[in-house]
DRENDO-1510 file (C-alpha; in Angstrom, 1 decimal, always signed):
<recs>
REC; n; res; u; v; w
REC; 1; UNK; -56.5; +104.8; +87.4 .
REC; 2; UNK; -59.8; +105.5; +89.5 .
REC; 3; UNK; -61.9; +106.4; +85.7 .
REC; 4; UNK; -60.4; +103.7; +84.7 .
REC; 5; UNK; -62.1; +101.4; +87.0 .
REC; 6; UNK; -65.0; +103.5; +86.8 .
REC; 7; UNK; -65.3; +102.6; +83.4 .
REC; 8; UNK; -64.5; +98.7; +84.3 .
REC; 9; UNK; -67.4; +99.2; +86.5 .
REC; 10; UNK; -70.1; +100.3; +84.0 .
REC; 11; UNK; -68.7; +97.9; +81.3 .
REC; 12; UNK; -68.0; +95.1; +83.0 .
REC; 13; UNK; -67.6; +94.1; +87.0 .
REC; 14; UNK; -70.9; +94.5; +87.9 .
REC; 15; UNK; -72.8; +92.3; +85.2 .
REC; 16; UNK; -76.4; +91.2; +85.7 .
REC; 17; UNK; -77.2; +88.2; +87.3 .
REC; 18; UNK; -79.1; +86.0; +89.6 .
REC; 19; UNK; -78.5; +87.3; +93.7 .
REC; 20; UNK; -76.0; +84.1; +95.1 .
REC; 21; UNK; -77.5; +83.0; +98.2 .
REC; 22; UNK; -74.1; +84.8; +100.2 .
REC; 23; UNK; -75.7; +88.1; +98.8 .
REC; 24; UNK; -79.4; +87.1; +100.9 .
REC; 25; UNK; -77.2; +86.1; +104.0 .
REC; 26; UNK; -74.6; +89.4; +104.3 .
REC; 27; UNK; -77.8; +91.9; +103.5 .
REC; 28; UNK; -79.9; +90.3; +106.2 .
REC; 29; UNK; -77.7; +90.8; +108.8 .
REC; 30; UNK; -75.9; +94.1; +108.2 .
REC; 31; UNK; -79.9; +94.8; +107.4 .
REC; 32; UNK; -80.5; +96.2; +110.9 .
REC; 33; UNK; -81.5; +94.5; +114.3 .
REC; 34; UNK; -84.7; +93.8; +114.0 .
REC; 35; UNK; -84.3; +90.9; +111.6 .
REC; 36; UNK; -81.3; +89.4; +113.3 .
REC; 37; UNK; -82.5; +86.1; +114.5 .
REC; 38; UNK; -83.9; +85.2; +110.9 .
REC; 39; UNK; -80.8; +86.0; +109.3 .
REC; 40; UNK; -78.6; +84.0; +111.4 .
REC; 41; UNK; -80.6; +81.3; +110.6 .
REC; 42; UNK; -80.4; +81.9; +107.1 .
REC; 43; UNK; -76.7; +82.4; +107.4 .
REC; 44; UNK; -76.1; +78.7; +109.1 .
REC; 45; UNK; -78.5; +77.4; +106.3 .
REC; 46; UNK; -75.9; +79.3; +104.4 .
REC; 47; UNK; -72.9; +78.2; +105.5 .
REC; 48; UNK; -73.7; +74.4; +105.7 .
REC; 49; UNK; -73.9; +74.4; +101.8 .
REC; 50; UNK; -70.8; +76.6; +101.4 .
REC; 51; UNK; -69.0; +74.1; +103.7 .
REC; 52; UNK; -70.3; +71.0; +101.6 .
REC; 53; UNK; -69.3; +72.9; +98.1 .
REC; 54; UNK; -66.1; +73.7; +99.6 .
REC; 55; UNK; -65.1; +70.1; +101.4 .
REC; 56; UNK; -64.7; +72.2; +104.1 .
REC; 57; UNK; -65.1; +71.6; +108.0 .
REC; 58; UNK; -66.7; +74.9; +109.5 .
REC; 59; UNK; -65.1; +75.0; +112.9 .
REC; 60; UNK; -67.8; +75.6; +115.7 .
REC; 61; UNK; -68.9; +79.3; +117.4 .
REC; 62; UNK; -66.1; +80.2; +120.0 .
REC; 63; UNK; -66.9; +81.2; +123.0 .
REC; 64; UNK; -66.1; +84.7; +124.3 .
REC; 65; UNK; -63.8; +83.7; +126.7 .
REC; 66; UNK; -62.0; +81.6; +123.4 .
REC; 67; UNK; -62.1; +85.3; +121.6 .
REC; 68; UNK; -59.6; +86.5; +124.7 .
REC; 69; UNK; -57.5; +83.3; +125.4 .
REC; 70; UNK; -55.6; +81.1; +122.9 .
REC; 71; UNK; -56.3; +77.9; +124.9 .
REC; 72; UNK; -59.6; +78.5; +125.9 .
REC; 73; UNK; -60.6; +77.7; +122.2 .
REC; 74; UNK; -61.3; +74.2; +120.8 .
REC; 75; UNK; -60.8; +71.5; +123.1 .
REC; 76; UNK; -58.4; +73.2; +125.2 .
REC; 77; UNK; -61.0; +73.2; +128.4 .
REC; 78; UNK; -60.6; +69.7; +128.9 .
REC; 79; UNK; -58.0; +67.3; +129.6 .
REC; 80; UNK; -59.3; +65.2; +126.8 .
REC; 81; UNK; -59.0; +68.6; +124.5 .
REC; 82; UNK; -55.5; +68.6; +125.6 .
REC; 83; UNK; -54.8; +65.3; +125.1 .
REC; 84; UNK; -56.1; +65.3; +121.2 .
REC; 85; UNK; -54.6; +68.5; +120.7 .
REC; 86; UNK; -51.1; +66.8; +121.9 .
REC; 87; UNK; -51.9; +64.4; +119.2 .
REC; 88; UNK; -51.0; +67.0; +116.8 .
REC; 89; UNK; -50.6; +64.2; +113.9 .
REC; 90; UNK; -54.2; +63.6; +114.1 .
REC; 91; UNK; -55.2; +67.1; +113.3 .
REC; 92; UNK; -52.0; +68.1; +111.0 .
REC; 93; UNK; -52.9; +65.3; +108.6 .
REC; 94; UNK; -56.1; +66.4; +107.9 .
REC; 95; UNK; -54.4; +69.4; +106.0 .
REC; 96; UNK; -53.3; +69.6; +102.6 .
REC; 97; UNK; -49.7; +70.6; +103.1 .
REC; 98; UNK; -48.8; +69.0; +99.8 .
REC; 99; UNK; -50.3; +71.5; +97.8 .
REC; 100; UNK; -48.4; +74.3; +99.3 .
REC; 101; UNK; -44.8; +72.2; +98.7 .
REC; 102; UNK; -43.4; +75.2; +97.0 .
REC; 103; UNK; -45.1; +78.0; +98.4 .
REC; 104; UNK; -41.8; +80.3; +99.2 .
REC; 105; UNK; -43.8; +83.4; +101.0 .
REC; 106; UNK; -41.8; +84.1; +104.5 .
REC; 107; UNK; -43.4; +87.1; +106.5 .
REC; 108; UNK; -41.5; +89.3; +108.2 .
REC; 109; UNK; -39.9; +89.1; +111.7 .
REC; 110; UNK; -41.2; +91.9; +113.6 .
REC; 111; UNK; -45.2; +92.5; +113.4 .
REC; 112; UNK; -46.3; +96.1; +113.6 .
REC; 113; UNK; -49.9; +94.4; +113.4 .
REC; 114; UNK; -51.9; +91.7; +113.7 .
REC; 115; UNK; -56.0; +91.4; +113.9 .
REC; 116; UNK; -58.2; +88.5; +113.4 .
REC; 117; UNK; -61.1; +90.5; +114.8 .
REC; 118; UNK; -61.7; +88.1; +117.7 .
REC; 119; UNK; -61.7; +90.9; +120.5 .
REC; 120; UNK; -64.7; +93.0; +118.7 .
REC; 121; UNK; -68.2; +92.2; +119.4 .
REC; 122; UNK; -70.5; +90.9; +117.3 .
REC; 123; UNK; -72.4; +93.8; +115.3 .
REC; 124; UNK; -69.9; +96.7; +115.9 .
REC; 125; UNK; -67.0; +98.4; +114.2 .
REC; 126; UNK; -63.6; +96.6; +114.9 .
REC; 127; UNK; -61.5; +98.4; +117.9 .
REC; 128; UNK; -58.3; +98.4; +115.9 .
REC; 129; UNK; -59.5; +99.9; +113.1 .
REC; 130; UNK; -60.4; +103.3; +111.2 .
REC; 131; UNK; -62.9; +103.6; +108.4 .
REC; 132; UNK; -62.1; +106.2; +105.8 .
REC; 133; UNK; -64.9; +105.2; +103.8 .
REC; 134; UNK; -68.1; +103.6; +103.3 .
REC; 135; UNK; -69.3; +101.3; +105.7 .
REC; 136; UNK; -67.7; +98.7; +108.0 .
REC; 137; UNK; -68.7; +95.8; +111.2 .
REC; 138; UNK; -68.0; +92.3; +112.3 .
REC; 139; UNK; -69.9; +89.3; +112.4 .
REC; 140; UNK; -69.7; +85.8; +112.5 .
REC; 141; UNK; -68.8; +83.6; +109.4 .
REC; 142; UNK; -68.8; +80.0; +109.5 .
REC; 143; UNK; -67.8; +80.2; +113.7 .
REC; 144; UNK; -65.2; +82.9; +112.7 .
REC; 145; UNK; -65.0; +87.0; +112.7 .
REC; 146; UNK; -64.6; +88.7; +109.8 .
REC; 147; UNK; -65.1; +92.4; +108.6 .
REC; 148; UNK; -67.7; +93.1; +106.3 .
REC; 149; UNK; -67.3; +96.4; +104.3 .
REC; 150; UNK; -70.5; +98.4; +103.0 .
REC; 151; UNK; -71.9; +101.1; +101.2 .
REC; 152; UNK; -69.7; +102.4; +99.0 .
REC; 153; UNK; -67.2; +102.9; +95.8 .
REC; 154; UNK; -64.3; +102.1; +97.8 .
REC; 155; UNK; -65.4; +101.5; +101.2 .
REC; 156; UNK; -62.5; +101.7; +103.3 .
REC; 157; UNK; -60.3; +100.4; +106.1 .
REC; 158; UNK; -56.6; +100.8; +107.7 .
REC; 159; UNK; -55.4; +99.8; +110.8 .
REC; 160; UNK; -54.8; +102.0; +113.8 .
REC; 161; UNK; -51.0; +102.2; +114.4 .
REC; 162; UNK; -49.4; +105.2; +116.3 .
REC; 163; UNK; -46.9; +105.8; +113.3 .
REC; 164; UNK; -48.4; +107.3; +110.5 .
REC; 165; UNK; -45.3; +105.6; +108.5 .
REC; 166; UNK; -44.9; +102.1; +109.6 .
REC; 167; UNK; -43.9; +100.1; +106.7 .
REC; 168; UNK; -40.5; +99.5; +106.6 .
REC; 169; UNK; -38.3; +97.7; +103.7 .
REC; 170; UNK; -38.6; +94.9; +103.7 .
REC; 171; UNK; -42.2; +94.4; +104.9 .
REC; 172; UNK; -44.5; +91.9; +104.3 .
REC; 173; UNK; -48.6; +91.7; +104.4 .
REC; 174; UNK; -51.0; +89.2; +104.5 .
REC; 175; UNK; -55.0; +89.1; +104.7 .
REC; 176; UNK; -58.3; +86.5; +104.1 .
REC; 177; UNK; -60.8; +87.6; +101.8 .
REC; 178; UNK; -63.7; +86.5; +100.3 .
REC; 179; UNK; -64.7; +87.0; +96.6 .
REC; 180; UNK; -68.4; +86.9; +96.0 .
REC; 181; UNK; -69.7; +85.8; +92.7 .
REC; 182; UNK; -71.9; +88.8; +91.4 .
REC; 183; UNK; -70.1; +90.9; +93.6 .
REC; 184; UNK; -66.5; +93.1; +93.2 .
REC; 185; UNK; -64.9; +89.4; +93.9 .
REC; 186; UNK; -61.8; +91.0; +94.7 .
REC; 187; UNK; -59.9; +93.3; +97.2 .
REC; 188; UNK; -57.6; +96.1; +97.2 .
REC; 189; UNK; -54.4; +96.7; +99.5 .
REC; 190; UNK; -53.2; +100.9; +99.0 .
REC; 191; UNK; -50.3; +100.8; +99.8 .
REC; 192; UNK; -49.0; +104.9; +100.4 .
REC; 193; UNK; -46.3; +106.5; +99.3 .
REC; 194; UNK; -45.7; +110.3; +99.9 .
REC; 195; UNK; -48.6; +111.7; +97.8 .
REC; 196; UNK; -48.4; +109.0; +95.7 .
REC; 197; UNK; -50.7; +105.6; +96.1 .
REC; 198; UNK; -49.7; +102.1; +94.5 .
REC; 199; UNK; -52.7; +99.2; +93.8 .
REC; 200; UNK; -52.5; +95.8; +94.6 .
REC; 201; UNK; -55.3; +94.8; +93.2 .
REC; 202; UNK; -55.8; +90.5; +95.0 .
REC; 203; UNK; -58.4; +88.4; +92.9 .
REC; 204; UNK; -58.5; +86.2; +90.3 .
REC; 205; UNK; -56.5; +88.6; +88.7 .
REC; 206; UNK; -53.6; +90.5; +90.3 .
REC; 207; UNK; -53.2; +93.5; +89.3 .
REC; 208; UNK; -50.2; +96.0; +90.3 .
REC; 209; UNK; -50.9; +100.0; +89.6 .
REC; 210; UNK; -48.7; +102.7; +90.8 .
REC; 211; UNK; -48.0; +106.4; +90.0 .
REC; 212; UNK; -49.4; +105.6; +86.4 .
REC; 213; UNK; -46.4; +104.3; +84.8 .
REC; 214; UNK; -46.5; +100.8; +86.0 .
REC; 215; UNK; -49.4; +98.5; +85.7 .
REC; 216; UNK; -48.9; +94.7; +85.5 .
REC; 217; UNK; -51.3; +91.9; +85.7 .
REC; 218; UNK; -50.8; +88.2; +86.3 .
REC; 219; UNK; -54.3; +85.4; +86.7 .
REC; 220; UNK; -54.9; +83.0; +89.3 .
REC; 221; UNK; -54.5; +79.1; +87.9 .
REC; 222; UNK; -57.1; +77.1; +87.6 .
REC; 223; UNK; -60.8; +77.6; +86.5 .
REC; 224; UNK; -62.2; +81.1; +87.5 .
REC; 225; UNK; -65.6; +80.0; +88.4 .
REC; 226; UNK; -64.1; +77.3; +91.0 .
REC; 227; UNK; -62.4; +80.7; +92.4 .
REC; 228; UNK; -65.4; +82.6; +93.4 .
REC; 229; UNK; -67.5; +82.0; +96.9 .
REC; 230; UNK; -64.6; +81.1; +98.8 .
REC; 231; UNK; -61.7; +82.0; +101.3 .
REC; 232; UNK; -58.3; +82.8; +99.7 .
REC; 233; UNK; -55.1; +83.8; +101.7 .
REC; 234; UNK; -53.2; +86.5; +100.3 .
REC; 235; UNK; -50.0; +87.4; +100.6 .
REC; 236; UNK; -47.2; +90.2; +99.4 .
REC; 237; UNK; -43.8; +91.1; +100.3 .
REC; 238; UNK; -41.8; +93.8; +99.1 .
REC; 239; UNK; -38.0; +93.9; +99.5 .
REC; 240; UNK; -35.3; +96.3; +97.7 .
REC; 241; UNK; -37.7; +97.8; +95.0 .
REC; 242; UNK; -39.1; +94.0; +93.9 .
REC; 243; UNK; -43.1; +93.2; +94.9 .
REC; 244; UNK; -44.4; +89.4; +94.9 .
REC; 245; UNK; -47.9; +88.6; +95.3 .
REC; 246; UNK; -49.3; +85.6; +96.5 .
REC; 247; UNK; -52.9; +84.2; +96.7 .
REC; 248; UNK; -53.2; +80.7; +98.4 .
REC; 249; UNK; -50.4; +78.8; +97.5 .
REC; 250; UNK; -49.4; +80.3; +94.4 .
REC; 251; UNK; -46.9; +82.9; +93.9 .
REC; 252; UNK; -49.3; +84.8; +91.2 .
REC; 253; UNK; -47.6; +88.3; +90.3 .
REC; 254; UNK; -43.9; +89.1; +90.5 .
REC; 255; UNK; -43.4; +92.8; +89.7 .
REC; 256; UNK; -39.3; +92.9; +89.4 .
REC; 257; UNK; -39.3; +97.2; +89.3 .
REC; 258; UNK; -42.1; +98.6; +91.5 .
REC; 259; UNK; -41.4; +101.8; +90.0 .
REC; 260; UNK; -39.7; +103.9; +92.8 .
REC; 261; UNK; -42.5; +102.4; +95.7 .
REC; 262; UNK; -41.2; +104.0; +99.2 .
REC; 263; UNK; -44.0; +102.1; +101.1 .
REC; 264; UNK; -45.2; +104.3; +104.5 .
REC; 265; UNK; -48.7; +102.2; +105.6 .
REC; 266; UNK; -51.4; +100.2; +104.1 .
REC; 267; UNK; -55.6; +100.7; +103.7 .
REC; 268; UNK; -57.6; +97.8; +102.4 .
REC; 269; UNK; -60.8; +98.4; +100.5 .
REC; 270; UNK; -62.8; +98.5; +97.2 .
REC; 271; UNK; -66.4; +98.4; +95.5 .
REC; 272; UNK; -68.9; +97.3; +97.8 .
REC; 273; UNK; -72.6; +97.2; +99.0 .
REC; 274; UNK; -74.8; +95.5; +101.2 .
REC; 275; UNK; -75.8; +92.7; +99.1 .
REC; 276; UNK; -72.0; +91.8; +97.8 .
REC; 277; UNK; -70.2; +93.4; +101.3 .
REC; 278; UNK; -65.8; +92.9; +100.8 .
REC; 279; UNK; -65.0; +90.7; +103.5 .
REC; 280; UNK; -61.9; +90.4; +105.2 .
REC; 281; UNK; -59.9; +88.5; +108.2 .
REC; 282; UNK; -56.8; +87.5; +109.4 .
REC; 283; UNK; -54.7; +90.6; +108.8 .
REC; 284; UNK; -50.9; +90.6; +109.6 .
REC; 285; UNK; -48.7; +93.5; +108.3 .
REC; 286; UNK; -45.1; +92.7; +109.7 .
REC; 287; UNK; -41.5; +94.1; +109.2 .
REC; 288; UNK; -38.2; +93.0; +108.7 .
REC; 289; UNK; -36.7; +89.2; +107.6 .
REC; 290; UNK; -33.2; +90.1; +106.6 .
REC; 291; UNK; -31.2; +87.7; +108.3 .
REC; 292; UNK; -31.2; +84.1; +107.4 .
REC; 293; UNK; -31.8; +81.1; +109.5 .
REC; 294; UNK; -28.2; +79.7; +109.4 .
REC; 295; UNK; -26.9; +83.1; +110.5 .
REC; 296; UNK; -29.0; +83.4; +112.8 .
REC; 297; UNK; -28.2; +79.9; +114.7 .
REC; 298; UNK; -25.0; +80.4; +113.9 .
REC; 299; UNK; -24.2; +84.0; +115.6 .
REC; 300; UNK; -27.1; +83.9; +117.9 .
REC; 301; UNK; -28.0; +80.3; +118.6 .
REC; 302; UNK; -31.3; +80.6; +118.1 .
REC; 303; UNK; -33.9; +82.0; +115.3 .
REC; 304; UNK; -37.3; +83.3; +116.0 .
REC; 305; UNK; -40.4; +82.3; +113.2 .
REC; 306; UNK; -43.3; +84.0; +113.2 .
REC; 307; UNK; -44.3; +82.0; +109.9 .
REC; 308; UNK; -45.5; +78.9; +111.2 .
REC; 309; UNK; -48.9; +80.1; +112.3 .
REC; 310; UNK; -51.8; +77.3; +113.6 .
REC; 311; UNK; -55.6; +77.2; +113.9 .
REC; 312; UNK; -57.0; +79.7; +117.1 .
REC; 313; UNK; -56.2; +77.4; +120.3 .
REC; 314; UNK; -55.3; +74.4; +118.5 .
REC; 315; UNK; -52.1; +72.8; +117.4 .
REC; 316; UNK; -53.0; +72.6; +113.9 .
REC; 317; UNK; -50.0; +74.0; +111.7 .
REC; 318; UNK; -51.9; +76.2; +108.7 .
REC; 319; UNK; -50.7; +75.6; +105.4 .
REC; 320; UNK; -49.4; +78.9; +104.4 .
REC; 321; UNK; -46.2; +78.1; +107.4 .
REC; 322; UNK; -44.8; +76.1; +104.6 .
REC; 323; UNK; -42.5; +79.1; +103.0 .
REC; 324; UNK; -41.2; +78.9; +106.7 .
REC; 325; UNK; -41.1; +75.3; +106.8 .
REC; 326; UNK; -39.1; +74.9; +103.6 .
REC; 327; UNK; -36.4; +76.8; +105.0 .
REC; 328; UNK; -36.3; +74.8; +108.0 .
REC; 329; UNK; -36.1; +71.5; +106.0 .
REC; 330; UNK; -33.4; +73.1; +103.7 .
REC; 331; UNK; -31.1; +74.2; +106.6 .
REC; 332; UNK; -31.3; +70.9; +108.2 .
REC; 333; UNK; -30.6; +69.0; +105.3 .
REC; 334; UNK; -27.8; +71.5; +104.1 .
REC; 335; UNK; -26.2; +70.7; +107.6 .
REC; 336; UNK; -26.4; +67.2; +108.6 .
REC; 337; UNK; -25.1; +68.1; +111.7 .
REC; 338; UNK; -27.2; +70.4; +112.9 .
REC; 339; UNK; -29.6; +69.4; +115.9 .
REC; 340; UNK; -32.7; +72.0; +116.9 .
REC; 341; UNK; -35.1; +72.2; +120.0 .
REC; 342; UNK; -38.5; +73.5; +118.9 .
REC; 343; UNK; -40.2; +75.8; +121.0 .
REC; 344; UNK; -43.6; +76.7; +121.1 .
REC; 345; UNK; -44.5; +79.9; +122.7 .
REC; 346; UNK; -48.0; +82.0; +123.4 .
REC; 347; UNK; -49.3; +85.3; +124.4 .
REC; 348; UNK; -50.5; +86.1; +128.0 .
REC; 349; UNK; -54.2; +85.9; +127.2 .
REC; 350; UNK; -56.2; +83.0; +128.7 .
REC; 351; UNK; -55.1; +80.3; +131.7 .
REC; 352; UNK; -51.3; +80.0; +131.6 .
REC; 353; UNK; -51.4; +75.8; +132.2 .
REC; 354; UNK; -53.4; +75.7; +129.1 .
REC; 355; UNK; -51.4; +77.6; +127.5 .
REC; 356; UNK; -48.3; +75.6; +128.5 .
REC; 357; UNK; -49.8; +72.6; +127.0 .
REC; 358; UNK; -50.9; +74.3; +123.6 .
REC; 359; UNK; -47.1; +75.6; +123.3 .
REC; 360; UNK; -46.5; +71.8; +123.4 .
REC; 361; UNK; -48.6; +70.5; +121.4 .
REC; 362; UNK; -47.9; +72.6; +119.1 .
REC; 363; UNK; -44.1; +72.4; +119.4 .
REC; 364; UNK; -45.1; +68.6; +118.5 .
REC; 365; UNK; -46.8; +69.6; +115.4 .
REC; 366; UNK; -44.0; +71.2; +114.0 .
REC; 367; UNK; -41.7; +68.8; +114.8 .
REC; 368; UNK; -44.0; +65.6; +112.9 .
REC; 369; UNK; -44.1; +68.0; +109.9 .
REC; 370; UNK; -40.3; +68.2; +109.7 .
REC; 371; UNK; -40.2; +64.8; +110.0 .
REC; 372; UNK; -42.5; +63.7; +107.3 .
REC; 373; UNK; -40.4; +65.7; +105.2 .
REC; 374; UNK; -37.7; +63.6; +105.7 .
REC; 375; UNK; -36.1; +64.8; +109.0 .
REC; 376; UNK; -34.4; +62.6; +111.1 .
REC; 377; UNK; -36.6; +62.7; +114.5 .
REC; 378; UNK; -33.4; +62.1; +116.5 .
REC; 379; UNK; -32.2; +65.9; +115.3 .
REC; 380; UNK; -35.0; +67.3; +117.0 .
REC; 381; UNK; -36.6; +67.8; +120.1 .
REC; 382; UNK; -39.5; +70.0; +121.7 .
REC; 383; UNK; -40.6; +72.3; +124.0 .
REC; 384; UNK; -43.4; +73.8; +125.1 .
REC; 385; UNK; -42.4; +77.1; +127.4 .
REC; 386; UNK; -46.1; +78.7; +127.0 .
REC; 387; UNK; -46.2; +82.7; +128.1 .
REC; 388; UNK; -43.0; +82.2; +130.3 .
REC; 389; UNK; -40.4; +83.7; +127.8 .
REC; 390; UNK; -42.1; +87.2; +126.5 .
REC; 391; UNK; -39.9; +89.0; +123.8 .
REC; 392; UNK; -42.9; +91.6; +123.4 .
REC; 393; UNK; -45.6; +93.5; +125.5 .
REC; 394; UNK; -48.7; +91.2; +126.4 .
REC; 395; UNK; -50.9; +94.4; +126.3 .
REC; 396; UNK; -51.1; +95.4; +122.7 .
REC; 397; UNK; -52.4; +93.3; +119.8 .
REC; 398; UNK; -48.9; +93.5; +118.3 .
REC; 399; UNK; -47.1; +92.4; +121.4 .
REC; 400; UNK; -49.0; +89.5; +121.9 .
REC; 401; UNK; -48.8; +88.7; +118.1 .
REC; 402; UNK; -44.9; +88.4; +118.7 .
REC; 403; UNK; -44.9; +86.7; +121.7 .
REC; 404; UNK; -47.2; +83.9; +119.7 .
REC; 405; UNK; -44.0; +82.7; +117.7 .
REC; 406; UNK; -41.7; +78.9; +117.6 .
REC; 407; UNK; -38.3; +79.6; +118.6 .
REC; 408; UNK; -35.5; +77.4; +116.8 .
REC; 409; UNK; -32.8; +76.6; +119.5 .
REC; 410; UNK; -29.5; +75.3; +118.4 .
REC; 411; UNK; -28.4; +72.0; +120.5 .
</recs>
């Protein structure tokens, strides 16, 4: 498989063209020190363009005490932050739920881990990681941190988790990246199994290579140019032998036999440099998901979602929570009777008042989705319980991902 993409290379990936402006911005600043003030402000010069091609609002530099604390972070310091952030159909409506109206991607219930690099300074190798090869460091995107792999024919990256073998069946991960056109514009999840590795190969193609007996390959819709110099969410689970792969809302690559795949942990890498660098953010790898929402209000009264996931410190719902979502909707509606608090709940981190009003707002949000779905408001109520109700440590990265969850409460 590796001469194979060797050959890819020298044929093909890297063909010659003009340098993208991303390319100027991402060598500047992994370019050493000394040029750091000119590069930043070649990278907001940057950034305002990619946020006009993209229709996209770039979301403002956090503060460092926002990297630590949920509700520190956008609007949350004030009582007027608070107070739009209650308003959660004001933000909520601004997303584009509809295109992700059959997204069925449900991530798994237990997280072994979660990074979104916001705890690493700026310029440094992330805490929570190990590079195995290449080159590796955050910096600031568009107001966000993400990890910019260097330097290498697969520069790599995994996680630092105490178990060597963490990946459990079923087991679900997910991950941002960012495909640069002139660059590898894609990304790699090796995923390890005994001496063996399997592929999954996340760009406009999908791609699916393990033990060299199965290889299948599925493309992104839509135009591939339009594809390029954006943020994509990706997305896999694996359950009983069966793989599905999923980039934004689209459920790309379904591999039915994944060829004898006894998943133990995960690395993320691929071709990169200093001028095209891979870059990568939101990571979640997570366990688990084998009981269903009606058996789990049924025989435990309530149900625990870490799907619905919202903006850093706001009580924006993302639009990948609608796998989750659709579940929701299709329990309530296969059980007229059934009535739910929502609750909202958040790690430790940050002031715990604030945080008791994010839970709510948030709790809110959920609720006015499920309702414009065509839930009956009356079924529903909500609850914002902030870091009162831990079901995890609030000193690892991991715990506090679990504790960050909605709790459905039968009524």
């Amino acid at each position: 498989m590796r001469s194979t993409l060797a050959a890819a290379l020298v044929t093909g990936i890297f063909v010659c063209c003009a340098m993208p402006a991303g390319a100027q911005d991402w060598s500047g600043i992994l370019g050493g020190i000394a040029g750091r003030a000119a590069d930043r402000a070649a990278d907001k010069a940057m950034d305002k363009a990619e946020q006009a091609a993209d229709n996209h609002k770039s979301s403002s530099q956090e503060s460092r005490s926002a990297r630590n604390g949920e509700a520190a972070a956008s609007g949350g310091d004030t009582k007027a932050g608070q107070n739009a952030a209650a308003r959660s159909g004001t933000d909520a409506g601004a997303v584009n739920y509809k295109a992700y109206q059959n997204y069925d991607f449900v991530p798994g219930d237990k997280i072994v881990f979660e990074d979104d690099f916001r705890s690493d300074t700026d310029g440094e190798f992330p805490a929570h990681w190990k590079l195995m090869a290449g080159q590796g460091v955050v910096n600031s995107r568009q107001g966000e941190p993400v990890l910019a792999l260097t330097d290498g024919n697969y520069a790599k990256v995994t996680p630092r988790i105490r178990s060597p073998r963490y990946l459990a069946d079923p087991f679900t991960v997910e991950f941002d990246f960012y495909p640069q056109a002139g660059g590898y514009e894609k990304l790699i999840a090796f995923v390890k199994s005994g001496d063996q590795e399997a592929d999954i190969t996340f760009g406009y193609d999908v791609v699916y290579e393990y033990a060299d007996t199965v290889q299948l390959t599925a493309t992104y819709p839509g135009d591939s140019d339009d594809f390029k110099n954006k943020w994509h969410h990706a997305a896999l689970v694996y359950k009983g032998g069966q793989l599905k792969c999923y980039v934004d809302q689209y459920r790309v690559l379904v591999v039915p036999d994944a060829g004898g795949l006894r998943a133990e942990s995960v690395t993320f890498g691929g071709v990169a440099s200093n001028e095209f660098p891979l870059l990568l953010k939101n990571v979640r790898i997570a366990n688990g998901g084998g009981m269903n929402m009606i058996d789990s209000l049924t025989k435990e009264g309530r149900y625990i979602t870490h799907g619905i996931r919202f903006d850093v410190g706001k009580a924006v719902v993302k639009p990948e929570s609608m796998g989750t979502i659709r579940e929701i909707v299709a329990a309530l509606k296969g059980a007229p009777s059934l009535r739910l608090e929502i609750g909202g709940h958040t790690d430790a981190d940050g002031d715990a008042a604030k945080n008791l009003a994010l839970s709510s707002a948030r709790a809110e949000a959920v609720k006015k989705i499920l309702v414009d779905q065509g839930i009956d408001a009356a079924r529903l109520s909500t609850k914002g319980y902030g870091s009162t109700k831990p079901i995890d440590s609030n000193t690892t990265p991991e715990g506090k991902a679990n504790n960050r969850r909605v709790e459905l409460v039968k009524l």
